[in-house]
N, C-alpha and C positions, 0 to 999 in steps of 0.2 A: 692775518689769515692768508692762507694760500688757496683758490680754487682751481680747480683743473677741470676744461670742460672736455667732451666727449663726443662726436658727431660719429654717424653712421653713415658708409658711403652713399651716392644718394641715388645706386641704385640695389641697395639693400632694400629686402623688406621693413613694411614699417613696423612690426613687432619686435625685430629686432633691436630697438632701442631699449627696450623691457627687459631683455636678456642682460644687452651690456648694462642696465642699473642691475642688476643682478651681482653682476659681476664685479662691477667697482664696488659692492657691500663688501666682497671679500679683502678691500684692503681700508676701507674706513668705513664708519657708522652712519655717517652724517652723507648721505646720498639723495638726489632730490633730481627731479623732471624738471627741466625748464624747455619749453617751450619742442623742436624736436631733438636736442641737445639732452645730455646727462650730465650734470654737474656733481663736483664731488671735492669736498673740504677737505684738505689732508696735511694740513698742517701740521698735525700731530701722527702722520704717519710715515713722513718724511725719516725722521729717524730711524725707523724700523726695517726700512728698507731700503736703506743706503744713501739717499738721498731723491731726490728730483730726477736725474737721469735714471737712476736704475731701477726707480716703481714705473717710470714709465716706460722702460723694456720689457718689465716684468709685463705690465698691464698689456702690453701689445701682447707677448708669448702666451700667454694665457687667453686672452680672443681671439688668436689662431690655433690656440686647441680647442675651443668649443666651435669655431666655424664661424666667428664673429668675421662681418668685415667694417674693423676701424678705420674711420675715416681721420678727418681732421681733428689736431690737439691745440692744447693753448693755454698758460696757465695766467692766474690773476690776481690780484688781493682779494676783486670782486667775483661773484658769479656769472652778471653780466657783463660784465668789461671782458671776461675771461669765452662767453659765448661769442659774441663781436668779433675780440680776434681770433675767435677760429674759423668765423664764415669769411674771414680773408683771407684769400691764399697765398700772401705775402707780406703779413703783418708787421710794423714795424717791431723789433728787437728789443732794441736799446730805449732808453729814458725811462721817464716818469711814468708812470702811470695815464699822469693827465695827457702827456706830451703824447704817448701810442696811442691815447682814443682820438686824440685831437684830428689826427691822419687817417682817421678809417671814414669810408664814404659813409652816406646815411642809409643803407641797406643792410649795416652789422648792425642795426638798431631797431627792434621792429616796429616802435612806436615812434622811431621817425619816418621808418618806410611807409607806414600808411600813409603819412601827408606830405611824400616825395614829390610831387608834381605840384604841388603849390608852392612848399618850398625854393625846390627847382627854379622857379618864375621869379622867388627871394633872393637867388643868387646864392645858398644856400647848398653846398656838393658834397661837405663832410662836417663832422661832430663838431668838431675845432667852431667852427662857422656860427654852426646853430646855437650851438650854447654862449656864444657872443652876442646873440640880439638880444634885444630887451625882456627881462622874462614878464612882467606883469603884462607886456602885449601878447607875448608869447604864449601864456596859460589864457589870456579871454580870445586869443585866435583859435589854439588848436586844444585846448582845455586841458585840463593841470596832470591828466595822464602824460601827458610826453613829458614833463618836468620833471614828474617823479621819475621817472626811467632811466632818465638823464643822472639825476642827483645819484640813483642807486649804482650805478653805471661808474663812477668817478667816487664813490665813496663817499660822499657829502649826507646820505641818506643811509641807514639798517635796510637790509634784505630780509625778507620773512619768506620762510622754504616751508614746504609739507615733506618730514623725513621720510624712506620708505621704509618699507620693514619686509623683512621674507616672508612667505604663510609659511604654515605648520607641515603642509605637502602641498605637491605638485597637481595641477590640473590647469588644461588651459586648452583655448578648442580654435580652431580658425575655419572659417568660413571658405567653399573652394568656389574661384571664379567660374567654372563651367560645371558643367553635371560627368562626373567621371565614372565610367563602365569597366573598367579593370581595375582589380586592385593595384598590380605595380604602379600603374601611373599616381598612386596616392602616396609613395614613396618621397617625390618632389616635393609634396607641400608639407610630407610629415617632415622634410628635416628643418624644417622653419621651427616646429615644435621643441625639435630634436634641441635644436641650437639653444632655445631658452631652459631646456631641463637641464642640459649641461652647466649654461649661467647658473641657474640657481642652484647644483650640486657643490662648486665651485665657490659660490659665497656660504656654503656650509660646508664645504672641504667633508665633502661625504661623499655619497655615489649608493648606486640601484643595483639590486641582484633581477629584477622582475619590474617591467614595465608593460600599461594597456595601449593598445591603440584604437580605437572604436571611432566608426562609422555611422553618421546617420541616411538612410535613404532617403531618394529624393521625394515630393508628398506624390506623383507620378505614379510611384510602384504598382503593380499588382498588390490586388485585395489580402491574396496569401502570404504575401511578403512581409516578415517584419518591419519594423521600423528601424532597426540596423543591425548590426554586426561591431564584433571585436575579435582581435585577439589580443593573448599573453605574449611577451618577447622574456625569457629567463633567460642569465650569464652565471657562468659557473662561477664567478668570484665577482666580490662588489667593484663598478666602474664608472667610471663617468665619462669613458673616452668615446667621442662623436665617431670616430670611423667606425668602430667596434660596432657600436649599437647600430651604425645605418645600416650595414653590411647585412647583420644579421637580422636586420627588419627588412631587407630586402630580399633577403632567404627564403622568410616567413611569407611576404606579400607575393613574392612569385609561385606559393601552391597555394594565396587564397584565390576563391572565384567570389564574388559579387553577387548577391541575389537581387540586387536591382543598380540602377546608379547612384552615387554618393554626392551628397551635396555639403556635407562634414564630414568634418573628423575633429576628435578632441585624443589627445593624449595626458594620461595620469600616471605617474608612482605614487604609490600609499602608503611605502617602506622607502625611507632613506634611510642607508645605514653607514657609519662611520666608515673613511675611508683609510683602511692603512697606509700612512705616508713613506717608502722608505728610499733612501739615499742610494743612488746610482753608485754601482763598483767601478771601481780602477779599471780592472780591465774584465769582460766579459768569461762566463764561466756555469756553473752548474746556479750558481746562488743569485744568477742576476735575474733580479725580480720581470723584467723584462722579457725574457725567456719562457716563465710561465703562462704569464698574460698572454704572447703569441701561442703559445699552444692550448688557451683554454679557448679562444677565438677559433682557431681551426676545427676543434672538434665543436665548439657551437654550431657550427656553419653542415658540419658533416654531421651532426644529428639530425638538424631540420631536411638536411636532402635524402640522408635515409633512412631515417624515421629512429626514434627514442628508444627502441628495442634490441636497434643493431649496433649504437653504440653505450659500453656500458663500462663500469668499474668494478674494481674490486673494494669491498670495503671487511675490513678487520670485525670479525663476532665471536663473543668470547664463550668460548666450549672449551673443554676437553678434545673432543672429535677432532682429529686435524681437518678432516675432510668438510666441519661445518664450522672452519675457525675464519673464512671467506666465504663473503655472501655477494655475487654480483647483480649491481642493483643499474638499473637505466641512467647515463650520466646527463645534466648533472646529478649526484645523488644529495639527498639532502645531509648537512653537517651532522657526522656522526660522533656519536658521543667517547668519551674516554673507556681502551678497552686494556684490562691487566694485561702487560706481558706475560707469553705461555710459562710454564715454571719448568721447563728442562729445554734441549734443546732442539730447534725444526732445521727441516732439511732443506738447501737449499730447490732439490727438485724432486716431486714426489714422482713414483711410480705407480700407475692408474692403468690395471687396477693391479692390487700388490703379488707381486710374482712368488709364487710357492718356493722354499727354498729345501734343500735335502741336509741330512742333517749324519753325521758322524755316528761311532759308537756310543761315545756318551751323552748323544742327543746333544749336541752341538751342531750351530748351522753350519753350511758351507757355500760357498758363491766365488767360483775361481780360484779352489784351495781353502785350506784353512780360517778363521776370522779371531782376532784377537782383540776382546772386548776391551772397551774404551770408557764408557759410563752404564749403568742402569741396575736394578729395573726402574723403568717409571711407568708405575702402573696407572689405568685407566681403565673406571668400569662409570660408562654414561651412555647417555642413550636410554633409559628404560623410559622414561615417561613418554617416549613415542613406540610406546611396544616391542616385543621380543624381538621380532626381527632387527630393530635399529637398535639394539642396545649390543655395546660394544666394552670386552674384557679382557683387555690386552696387555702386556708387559713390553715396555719398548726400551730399545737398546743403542749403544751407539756404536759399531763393530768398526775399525780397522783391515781391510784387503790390502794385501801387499801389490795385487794385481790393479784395482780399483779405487781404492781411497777410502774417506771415511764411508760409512753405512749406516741406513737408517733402517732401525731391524724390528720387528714385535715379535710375540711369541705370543699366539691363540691358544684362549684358555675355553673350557666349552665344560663346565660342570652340569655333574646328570646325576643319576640314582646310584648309578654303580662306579662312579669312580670320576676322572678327568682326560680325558684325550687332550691333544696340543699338538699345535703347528706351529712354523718359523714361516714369517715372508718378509720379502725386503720393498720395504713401500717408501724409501726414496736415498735422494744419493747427497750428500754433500760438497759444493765447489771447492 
């Protein structure tokens, strides 16, 4: 067996050990708490990722994208042989198994540490040492826990782990040291949160489009005051990148106010959704996935400071009407569904509103000279079930200017009692 333990620097928060088991689920099953350590079996994931060195490059890159700070590493046959030597900061290397405990003081051990000062007086300064006195003195001195620890420690003994497992979603809430009267300052402890939603998107190689932050007030409050607050944080595409998300939770908390002061916050997703994985280009370009991502982050940022109304998209709706074939909805807009392409062809720019055009002897239009038809008619008559005014009977054209280029042409059709009238306008232009 190979175990590889995990330590968190030590002046991380202490939640942050929860995240990194999180995290190390994303390269093996078999992940387990020991003591403030994360230990993690991967003996059979060694292959998949190239070996021993490069899961553990991999393993650091990947807690420096959720904001992990990885401390000490160490690997082992055992779990606790393999925590030992990480709480040394200069472990021996080389040999046996038996031969690297034998050289660690009795502080990699914790069930030696407890009885280090009696020890101590035993003449007794490392493992090697201890596990050479006699054990049956040994277990009715210090009782037959330090023995097992020992044996499990050196492999002479089975380790028995409790596996972790991921929930189904995200929720988790932390407690704030002092009573906090602005919102920004709740930004600091949210990214403690932050840090573990990222872990655990990460061991599910997923990510969030909509995250909660919620507030509880302190019991202090005014009688009027709820008992807390929240808000929603939305991303225009699913993500699980830590800048991204604080940035735009710090967007968010610099226009909340506080109705009283905060003595929690919990943070939830209720939707994880699959995260598209795709392969970085050669060389940067229109397709580099990279490129989107910054610009869905910018216009996140530039919603929240001016508000949902001012910035917005177009999205594709399928009509006839050219004029109702775009509908601009507040971005982000929600995923729109599959629309037909139109069945003739659109202009690259329309003219708004469509400019009257004059027309020849044989009721032919003209725009800078003559025009020399290219495709049509392609007729359109929609619009009536929002009333006579919106319904629209036009024959559209695609004209040729020698002066101009292509042309986007109709021809108004207006039937009545006594006959038809008709006009030409040119309602847009082709690049």
């Amino acid at each position: 067996m190979r175990w590889l333990a995990l330590c968190c620097r030590l002046d991380a928060p202490a939640d942050d050990a929860d995240a990194l088991a999180w995290l190390a689920l994303s390269f093996t099953p078999r992940v387990a708490r020991l003591e403030e350590a994360v230990v993690a079996e991967v003996s059979a994931s060694l292959r998949l990722f190239g070996g021993a060195r490069a899961l553990r490059g991999k393993l650091q890159a990947d807690a420096e994208l959720v904001g992990l700070a990885l401390g000490a590493m160490a690997w082992a046959p055992t779990a606790l042989a393999a925590l030992a030597l990480a709480r040394c900061h200069s472990p021996p290397q080389q040999g046996r198994l038996g031969e690297r405990l034998d050289a660690l003081p009795l502080a990699a051990l914790s069930a030696a540490q407890a009885h280090h000062a009696m020890l101590a007086r035993l003449g007794c300064q490392r493992l090697g040492e201890l596990r050479r006195l006699p054990r049956p003195a040994l277990a009715k001195r210090f009782g037959p826990a330090l023995l097992t620890a020992l044996d499990r420690a050196y492999g002479d003994l089975p380790e028995v782990h409790g596996w972790l497992t991921l929930p189904e979603r995200f929720s988790a809430r932390l407690e704030l040291p002092y009573r906090v009267e602005h919102a920004p300052v709740l930004l600091h402890f949210a990214e403690t949160l932050l840090r573990q939603l990222c872990a655990f998107l990460a061991a599910r190689h997923a990510g969030v489009r909509a995250l909660r932050l919620g507030w509880q007030h302190d019991a202090m409050r005014a009688r009027d005051v709820a008992d807390g607050g929240e808000l929603t944080v939305a991303t225009a595409d699913t993500t699980r990148d830590l800048r991204r998300l604080t940035r735009l939770l710090a967007e968010h908390l610099g226009r909340t106010t506080l109705a009283a002061p905060a003595g929690e916050i919990s943070l939830s997703a209720d939707s994880v959704l699959p995260l598209e994985e795709t392969s970085a280009g050669l060389l940067p370009g229109p397709t580099d996935p990279q490129e989107r991502t910054t610009t869905n982050a910018l216009l996140e940022r530039l919603s929240v400071r001016l508000g949902s109304a001012q910035v917005r998209e177009g999205r594709l709706h399928e009509d006839h009407r050219l004029a109702e074939m775009q509908r601009w909805q507040a971005w982000p807009a929600p995923p729109a569904l599959a629309v037909r392409a139109p069945p003739g062809p659109q202009p690259t720019w329309l003219v708004e509103p469509p400019q009257p055009l004059r027309c020849d002897a044989q009721e032919q239009p003209l725009y800078a000279g003559p025009l020399a038809r290219i495709s049509g008619p392609h007729r359109i008559e929609a619009g009536w079930w929002e009333g006579r005014g919106r319904l629209q009977t036009r024959d559209y054209f695609v004209y040729r200017s020698a002066a101009r280029g292509l042309l986007w042409v109709y021809h108004e059709r207006f039937p009545d009692a006594t006959g038809s009238a008709s006009e030409w306008f040119l309602h847009g232009v082709f690049a």
